[in-house]
C-alpha positions as CSV (number, residue, x, y, z in Angstrom):
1,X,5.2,-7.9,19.9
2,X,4.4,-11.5,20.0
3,X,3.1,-13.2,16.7
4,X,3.0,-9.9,14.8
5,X,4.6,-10.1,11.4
6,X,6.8,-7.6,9.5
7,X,6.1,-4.5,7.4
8,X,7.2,-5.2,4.2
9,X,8.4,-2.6,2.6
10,X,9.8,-4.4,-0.7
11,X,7.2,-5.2,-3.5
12,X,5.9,-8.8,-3.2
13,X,5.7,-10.7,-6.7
14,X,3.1,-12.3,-7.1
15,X,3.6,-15.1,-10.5
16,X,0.0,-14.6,-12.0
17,X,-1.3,-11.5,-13.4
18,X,-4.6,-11.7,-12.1
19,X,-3.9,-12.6,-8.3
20,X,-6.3,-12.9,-5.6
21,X,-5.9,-11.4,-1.3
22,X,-5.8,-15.2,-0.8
23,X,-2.7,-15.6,-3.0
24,X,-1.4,-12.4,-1.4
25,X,-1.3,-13.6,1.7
26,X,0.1,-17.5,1.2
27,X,2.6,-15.8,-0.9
28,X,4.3,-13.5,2.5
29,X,3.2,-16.3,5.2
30,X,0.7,-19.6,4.9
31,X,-0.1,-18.7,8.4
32,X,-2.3,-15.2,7.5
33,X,-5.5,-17.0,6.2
34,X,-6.0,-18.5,9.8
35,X,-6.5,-15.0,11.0
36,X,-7.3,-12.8,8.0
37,X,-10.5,-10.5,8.7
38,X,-10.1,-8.1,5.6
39,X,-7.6,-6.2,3.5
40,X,-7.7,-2.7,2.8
41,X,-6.6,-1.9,-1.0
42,X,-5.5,1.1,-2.1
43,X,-4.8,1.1,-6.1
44,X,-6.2,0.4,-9.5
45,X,-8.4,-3.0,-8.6
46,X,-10.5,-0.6,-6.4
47,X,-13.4,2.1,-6.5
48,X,-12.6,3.8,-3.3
49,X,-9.1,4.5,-1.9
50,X,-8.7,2.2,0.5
51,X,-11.5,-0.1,0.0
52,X,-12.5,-3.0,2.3
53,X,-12.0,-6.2,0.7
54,X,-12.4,-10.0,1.2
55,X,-9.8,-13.2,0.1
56,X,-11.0,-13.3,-3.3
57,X,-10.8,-9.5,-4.4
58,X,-8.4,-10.2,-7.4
59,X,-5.3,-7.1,-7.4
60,X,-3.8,-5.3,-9.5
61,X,0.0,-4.7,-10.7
62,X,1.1,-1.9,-8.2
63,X,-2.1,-2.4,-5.4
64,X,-0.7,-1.7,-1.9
65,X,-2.7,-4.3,0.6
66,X,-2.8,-4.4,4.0
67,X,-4.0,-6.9,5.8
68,X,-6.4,-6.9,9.1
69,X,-6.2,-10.3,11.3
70,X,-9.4,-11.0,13.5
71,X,-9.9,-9.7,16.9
């Protein structure tokens, strides 16, 4: 569809070690932030697998992240 953006499959790299959803997102497409809702993380940054989290939830090395644009 229209405007939708890939599924990555590869890792993305992100250069700190203590990244937030924000840098997440302007690291795969400046564009997400515009339209970003939530992420839901699964991994070692959160209590609950997945967990609903805002832009400033900082991740973890190996956190999968998906990301929810608004309605």
């Amino acid at each position: 569809p229209k405007g939708q953006l890939p599924d990555y499959s590869a890792p993305v790299v992100l250069k700190r070690d203590r990244a937030s959803v924000t840098e997440f997102c302007d690291a795969i497409h400046r564009g997400i932030l515009k339209e970003f809702s939530h992420a839901l993380v699964w991994g070692s940054s959160v209590k609950h697998n997945p967990q609903k989290v805002g832009r400033e939830h900082v991740l973890l090395d190996e956190d999968v992240v998906s990301i929810a644009k608004k309605k």
